[in-house]
C-alpha positions in Angstrom: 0.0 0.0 0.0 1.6 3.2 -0.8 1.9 5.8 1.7 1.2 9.6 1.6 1.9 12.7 3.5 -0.9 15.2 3.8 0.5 18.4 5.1 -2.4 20.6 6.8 -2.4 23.9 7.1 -4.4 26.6 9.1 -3.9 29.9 10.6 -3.0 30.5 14.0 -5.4 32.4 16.5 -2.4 35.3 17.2 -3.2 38.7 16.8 -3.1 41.2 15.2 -1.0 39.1 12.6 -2.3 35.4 12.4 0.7 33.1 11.7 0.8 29.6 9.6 0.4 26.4 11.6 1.2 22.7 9.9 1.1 19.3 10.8 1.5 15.7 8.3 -0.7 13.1 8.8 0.7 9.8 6.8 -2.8 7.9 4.8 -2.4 5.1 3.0 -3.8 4.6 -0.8 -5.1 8.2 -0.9 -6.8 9.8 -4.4 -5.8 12.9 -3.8 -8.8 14.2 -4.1 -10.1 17.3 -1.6 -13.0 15.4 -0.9 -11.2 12.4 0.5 -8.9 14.4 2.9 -10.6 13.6 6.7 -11.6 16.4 9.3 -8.7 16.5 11.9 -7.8 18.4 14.5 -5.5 20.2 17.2 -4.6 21.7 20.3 -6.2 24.9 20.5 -4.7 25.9 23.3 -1.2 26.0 21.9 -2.0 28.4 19.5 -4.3 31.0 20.8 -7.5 29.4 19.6 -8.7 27.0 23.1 -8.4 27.2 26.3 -6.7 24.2 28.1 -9.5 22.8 29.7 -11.5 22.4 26.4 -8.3 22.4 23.7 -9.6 20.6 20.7 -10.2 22.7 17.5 -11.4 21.3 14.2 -9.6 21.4 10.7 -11.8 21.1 7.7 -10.4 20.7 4.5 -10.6 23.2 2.0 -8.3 23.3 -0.8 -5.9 20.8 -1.5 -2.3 21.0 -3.8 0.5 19.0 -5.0 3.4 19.4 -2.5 6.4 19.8 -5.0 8.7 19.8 -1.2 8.2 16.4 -0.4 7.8 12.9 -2.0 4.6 11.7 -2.1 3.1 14.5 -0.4 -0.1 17.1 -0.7 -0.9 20.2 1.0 -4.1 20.4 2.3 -5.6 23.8 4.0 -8.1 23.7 6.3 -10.4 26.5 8.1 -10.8 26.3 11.8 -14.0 25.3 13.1 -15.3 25.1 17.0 -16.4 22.1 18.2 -19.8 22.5 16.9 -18.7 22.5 13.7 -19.4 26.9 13.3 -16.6 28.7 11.9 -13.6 29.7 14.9 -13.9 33.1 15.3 -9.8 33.4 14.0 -11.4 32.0 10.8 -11.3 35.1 8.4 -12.5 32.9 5.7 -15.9 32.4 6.8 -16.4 36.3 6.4 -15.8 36.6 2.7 -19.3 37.0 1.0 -19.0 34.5 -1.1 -21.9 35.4 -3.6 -19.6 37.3 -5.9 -18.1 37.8 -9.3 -14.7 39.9 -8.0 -11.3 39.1 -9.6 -8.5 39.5 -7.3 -4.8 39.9 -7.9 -2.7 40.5 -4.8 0.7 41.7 -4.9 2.7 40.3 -1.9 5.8 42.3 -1.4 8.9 40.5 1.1 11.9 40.8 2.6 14.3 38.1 3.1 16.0 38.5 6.9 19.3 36.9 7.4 19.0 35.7 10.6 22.6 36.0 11.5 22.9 39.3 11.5 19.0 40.1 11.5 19.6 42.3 8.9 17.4 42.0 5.0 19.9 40.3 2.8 22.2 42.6 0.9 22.8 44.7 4.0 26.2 44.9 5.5 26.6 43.9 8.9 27.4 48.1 10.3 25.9 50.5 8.1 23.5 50.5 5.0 24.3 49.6 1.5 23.7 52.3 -1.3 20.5 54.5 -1.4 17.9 52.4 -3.2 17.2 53.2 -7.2 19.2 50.3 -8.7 17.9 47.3 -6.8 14.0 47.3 -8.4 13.8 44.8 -10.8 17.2 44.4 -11.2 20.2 42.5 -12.5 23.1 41.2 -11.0 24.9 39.9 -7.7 25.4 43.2 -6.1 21.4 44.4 -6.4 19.5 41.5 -7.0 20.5 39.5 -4.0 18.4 36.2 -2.9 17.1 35.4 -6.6 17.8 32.0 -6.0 15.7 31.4 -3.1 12.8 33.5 -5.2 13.4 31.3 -8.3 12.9 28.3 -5.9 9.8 29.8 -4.8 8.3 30.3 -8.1 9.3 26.8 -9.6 7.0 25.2 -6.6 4.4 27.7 -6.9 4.0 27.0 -10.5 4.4 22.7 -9.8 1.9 22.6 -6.7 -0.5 24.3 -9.5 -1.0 28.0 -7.6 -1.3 30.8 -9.9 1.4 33.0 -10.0 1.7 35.7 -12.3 5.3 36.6 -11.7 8.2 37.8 -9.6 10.5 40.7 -9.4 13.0 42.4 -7.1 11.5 45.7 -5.0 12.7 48.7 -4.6 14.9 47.8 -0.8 17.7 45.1 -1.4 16.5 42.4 -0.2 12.9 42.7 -1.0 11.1 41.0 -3.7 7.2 40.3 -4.9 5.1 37.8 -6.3 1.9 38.0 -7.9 -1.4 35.7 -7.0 -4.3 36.1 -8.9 -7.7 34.2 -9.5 -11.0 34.5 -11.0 -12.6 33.9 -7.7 -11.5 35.5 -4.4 -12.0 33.1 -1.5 -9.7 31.3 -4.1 -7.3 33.9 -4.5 -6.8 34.4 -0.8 -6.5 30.2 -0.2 -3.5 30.9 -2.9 -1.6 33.5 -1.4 -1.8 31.7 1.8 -0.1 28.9 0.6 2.3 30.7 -1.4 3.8 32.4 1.9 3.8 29.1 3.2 5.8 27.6 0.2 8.1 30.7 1.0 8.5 29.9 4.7 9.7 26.1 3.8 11.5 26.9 1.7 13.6 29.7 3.6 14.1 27.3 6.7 17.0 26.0 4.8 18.7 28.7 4.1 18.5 30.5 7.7 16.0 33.3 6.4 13.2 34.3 8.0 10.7 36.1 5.7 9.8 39.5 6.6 5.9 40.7 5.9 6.4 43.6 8.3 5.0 46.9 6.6 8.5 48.6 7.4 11.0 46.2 7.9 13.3 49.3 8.1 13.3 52.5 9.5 14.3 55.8 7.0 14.1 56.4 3.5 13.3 52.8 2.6 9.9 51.1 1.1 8.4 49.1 3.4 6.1 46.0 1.7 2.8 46.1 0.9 0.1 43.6 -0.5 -1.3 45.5 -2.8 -5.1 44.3 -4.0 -6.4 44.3 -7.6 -10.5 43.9 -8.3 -12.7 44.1 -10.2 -16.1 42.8 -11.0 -18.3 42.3 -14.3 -19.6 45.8 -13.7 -15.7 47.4 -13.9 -14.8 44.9 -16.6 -17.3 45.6 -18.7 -19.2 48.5 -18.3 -16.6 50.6 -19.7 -18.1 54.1 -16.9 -15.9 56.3 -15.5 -18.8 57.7 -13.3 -18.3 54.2 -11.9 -14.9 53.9 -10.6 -15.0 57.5 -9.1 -18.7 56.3 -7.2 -16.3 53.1 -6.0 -13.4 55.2 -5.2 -15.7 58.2 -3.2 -17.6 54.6 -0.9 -13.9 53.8 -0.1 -12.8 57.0 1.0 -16.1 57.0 3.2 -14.7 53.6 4.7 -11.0 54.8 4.9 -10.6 53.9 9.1 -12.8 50.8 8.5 -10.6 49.1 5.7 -7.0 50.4 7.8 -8.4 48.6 10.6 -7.8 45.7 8.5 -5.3 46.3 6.4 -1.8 45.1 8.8 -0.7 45.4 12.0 1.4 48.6 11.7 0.8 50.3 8.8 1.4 53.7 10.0 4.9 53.0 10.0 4.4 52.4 6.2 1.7 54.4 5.1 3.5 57.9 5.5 2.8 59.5 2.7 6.7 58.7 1.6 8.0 56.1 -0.5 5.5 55.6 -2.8 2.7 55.4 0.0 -0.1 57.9 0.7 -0.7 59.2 4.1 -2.7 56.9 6.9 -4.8 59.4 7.8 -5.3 60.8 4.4 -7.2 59.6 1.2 -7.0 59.9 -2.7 -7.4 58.1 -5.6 -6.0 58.7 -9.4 -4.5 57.2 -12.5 -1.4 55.9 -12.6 -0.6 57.7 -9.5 1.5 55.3 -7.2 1.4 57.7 -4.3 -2.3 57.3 -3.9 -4.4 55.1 -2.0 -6.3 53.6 -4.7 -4.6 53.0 -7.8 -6.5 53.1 -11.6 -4.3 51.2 -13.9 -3.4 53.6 -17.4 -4.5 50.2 -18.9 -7.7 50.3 -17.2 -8.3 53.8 -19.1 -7.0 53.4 -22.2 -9.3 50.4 -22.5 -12.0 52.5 -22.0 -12.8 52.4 -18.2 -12.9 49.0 -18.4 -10.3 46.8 -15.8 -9.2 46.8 -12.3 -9.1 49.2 -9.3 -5.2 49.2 -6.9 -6.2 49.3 -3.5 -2.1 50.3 -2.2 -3.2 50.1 1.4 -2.8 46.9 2.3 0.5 46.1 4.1 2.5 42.7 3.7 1.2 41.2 6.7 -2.6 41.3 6.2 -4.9 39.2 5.9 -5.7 38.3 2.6 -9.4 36.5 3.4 -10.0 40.2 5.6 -8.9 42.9 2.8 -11.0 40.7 0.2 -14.4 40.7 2.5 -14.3 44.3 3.2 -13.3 45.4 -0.9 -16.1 43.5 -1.9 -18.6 44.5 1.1 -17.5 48.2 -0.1 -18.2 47.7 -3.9 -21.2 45.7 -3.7 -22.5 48.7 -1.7 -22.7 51.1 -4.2 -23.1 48.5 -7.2 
């Protein structure tokens, strides 16, 4: 009988940034289908989601992948339930209105920590390396540094069948991106999820420990955002300007309500420097970078037909939280 490793994964009950949890369980003569992976469970009370004297949590499968890591092996993530079967309250996915037509793209920005000096790679051990300008999207040992470990990231991405869209180097050395992006967003979010996982795994071996703080370091450097593309059949189609700006007006009415859940310290990010716009401020525009939400030129020159940037979101968010409150938003004015 052969033997396979099903690797599940959930998130943690730690706030305000939820962590990934794993555990295998070994099955024998397993189809690798979702709908043969069994309920399980865990100790709640070792991760923030039980107390001790009534510990057990539920995992319910969700999604399951090929796990490119291991031989023989799947990934299988799972929502937290209570033991009643409702939804944990740590379980952000349970909040996503899932009567929807949205299109998401997120944009997860990174930066690899070399935990020997606890400095992002490409930093010397005193000091700073040069101001940033050649080190986005760039070429060569001295400003693209940790490629390798991206490349790796990307290969398995692509093999456990996740759809990414791409990779470059950011603007800090020692920061890079990857793109997620589905035609369904409870979808999109289960994606990104277990891309960072994928990242996690695979930077144990290298002694890296990957950074989704929103300003991993302090001065005139980018800190890493997640920013989140949308649209709907409305946007993709409709081809109104009159809509985007209605959109763009409901989200500035909702500005503390969507920071709320856009990362655990954002203010150090959102500054109004470095390609951000103010916290406490709100604007929208084409092409403009510096603004809160983003209107592709391609989105324009199509004839108002595409996607809306949200920029706010910061590395560390939660991608099942931003998604339920975009779509809450726009389906309020729609």
């Amino acid at each position: 009988m052969k033997k396979v490793k099903l690797e599940y994964v959930w998130l943690d009950g730690y706030k305000p940034t939820q962590s990934l949890r794993s555990k295998t369980k070994v099955v024998k003569n397993f189809s690798g289908k979702l709908e043969d992976c069994e309920i399980w469970g865990f100790d709640g009370s070792s991760t923030k989601q039980a107390k001790g004297n009534d510990s057990d949590c539920i995992l319910k499968p969700i999604a399951i992948y090929t796990d490119p890591t291991r031989v023989n092996a799947f990934i299988v993530l799972s929502e937290v339930l209570n033991s009643d079967q409702t939804a944990h309250i740590s379980n952000a996915r349970a909040i996503i209105d899932k009567e929807n037509d949205f299109w998401f793209g997120f944009e997860q920005e990174y930066v690899l920590i070399d935990l020997e000096t606890n400095k992002p790679i490409g930093f010397p051990k005193d000091g700073f390396p040069s101001p940033q300008g050649p080190y986005y999207c760039s070429v060569g040992a001295s400003n693209a540094v940790g490629r390798q470990i991206v490349e790796e990231h990307l290969d398995i991405c692509i093999e456990a069948g996740l759809n990414i869209e791409g990779i470059n180097s950011e603007v800090m050395i020692g920061q890079w991106e990857y793109q997620i992006f589905s035609k369904n967003a409870t979808e999109a979010c289960d994606q990104l999820w277990i891309a960072r996982y994928f990242l996690e795994r695979i930077c144990e071996q290298y002694n890296i420990k990957v950074d989704l703080s929103p300003k991993p370091v302090s001065g005139d450097w980018n800190g890493s955002g997640m920013h989140a593309n949308f649209s709907t059949k409305v946007l993709r189609k409709l081809g109104d300007k009159k809509i985007f700006d209605k959109i763009c007006e409901a989200f500035k009415d909702k500005q503390k309500e969507h920071i709320k859940v856009y990362g655990a310290n954002n203010d150090r990010r959102l500054t109004g420097e470095n390609e951000t716009q103010d916290i406490n401020s709100f604007s929208y525009g084409v092409s403009d970078r510096g603004a809160s939400l983003r209107i592709p030129l391609g989105t324009v020159k199509n004839g108002w037909k595409g996607r809306i940037e949200d920029r706010r979101p910061s590395a560390n968010a939660n991608p099942y939280e931003v998604a339920a409150i975009i779509i809450k938003t726009v389906k309020s004015v729609l």
